[in-house]
TORNU-110661 format. One record per residue (C-alpha): residue number from 1; residue in three letters; z, x, y. Coordinates in steps of 0.1 Angstrom, whole numbers, plus 5000, padded with zeros to 4 digits. Example, Ala and Ser with C-alpha at 12.3 -4.5 7.8 and 13.67 -1.06 7.14 Angstrom:
ATOM_num_residuo_z_x_y
ATOM_1_Ala_5078_5123_4955
ATOM_2_Ser_5071_5137_4989
***
This chain:
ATOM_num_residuo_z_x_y
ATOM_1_Unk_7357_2064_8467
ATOM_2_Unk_7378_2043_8440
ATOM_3_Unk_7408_2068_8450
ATOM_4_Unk_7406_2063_8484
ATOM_5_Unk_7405_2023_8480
ATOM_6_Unk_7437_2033_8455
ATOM_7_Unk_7455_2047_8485
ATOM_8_Unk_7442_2025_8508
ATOM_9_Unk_7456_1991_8484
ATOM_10_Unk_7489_2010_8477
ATOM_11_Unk_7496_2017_8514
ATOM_12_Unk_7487_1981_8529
ATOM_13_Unk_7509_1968_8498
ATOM_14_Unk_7540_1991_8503
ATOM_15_Unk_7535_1981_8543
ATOM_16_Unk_7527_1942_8539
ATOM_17_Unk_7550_1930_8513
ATOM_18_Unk_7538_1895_8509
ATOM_19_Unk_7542_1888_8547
ATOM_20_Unk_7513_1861_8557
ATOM_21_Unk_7508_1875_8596
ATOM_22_Unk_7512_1909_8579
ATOM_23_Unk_7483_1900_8556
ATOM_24_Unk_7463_1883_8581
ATOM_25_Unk_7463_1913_8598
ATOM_26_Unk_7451_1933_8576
ATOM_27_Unk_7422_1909_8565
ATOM_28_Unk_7410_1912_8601
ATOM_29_Unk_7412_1953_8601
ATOM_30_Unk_7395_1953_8568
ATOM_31_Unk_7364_1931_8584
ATOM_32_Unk_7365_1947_8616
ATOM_33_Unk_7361_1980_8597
ATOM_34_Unk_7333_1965_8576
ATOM_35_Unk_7305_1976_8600
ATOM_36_Unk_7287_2011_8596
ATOM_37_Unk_7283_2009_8630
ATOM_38_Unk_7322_2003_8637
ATOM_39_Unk_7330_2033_8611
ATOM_40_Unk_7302_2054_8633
ATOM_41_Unk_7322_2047_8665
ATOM_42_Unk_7358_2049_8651
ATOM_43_Unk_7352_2086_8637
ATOM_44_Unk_7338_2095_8670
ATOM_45_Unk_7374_2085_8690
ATOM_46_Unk_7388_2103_8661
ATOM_47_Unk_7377_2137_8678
ATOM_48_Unk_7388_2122_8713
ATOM_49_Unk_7392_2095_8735
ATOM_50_Unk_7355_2087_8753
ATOM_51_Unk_7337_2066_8773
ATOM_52_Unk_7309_2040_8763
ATOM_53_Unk_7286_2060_8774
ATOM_54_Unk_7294_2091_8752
ATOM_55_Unk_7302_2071_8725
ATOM_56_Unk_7267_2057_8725
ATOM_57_Unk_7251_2091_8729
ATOM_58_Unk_7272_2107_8702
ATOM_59_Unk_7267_2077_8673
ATOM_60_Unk_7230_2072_8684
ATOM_61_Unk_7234_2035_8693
ATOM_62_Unk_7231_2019_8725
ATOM_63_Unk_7258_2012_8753
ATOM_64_Unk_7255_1976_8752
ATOM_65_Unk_7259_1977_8712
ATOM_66_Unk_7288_2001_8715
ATOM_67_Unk_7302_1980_8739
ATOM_68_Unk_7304_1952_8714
ATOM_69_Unk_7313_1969_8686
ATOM_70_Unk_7347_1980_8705
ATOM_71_Unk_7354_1942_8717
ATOM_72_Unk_7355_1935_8676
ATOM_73_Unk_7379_1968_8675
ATOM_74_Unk_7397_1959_8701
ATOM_75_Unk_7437_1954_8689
ATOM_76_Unk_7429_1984_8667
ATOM_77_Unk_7424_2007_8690
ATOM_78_Unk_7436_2014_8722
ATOM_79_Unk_7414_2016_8756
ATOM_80_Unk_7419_2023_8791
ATOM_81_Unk_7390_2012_8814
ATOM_82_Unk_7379_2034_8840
ATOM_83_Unk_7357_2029_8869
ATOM_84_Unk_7323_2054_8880
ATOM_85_Unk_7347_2079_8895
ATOM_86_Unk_7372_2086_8862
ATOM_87_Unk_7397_2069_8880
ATOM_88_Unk_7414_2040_8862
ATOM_89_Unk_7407_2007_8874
ATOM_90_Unk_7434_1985_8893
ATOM_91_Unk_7441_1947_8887
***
């Protein structure tokens, strides 16, 4: 674990280089990512893009929890609603 936070530091440092937004950014990752829950969801859209609904059935957590967990994600990841049918939803 204390390599991985090794990489982790020398990568956001090589990346941010003193820049304040940069840093601020990477505050907010860092306490987005600070949920089990969160890490639970994010290694499951590693494998593929899903729905709420498989999300919740593959971590073991319910929709409505999912569904919050990915409003806190949302900037870091990227999401493409889709209505009953599959079929993307229209503004």
């Amino acid at each position: 674990m204390k390599a991985l936070l090794g990489d982790i530091v020398a990568c956001l440092c090589f990346h941010v280089n003193s820049d304040e937004g940069a840093l601020s950014g990477a505050a907010e990752l860092f306490k987005a990512l600070s949920a089990t829950s969160r890490l639970l969801i994010l290694c499951a859209l590693a494998h593929e893009p899903s729905s709420v609904s498989a999300l919740a059935e593959a971590t073991k957590l319910s929709q409505p929890l999912v569904s919050q967990h990915l409003r806190l994600l949302r900037g870091s990841i990227s999401s493409r609603r889709r209505g009953p049918d599959g079929k993307p939803f229209t503004p």
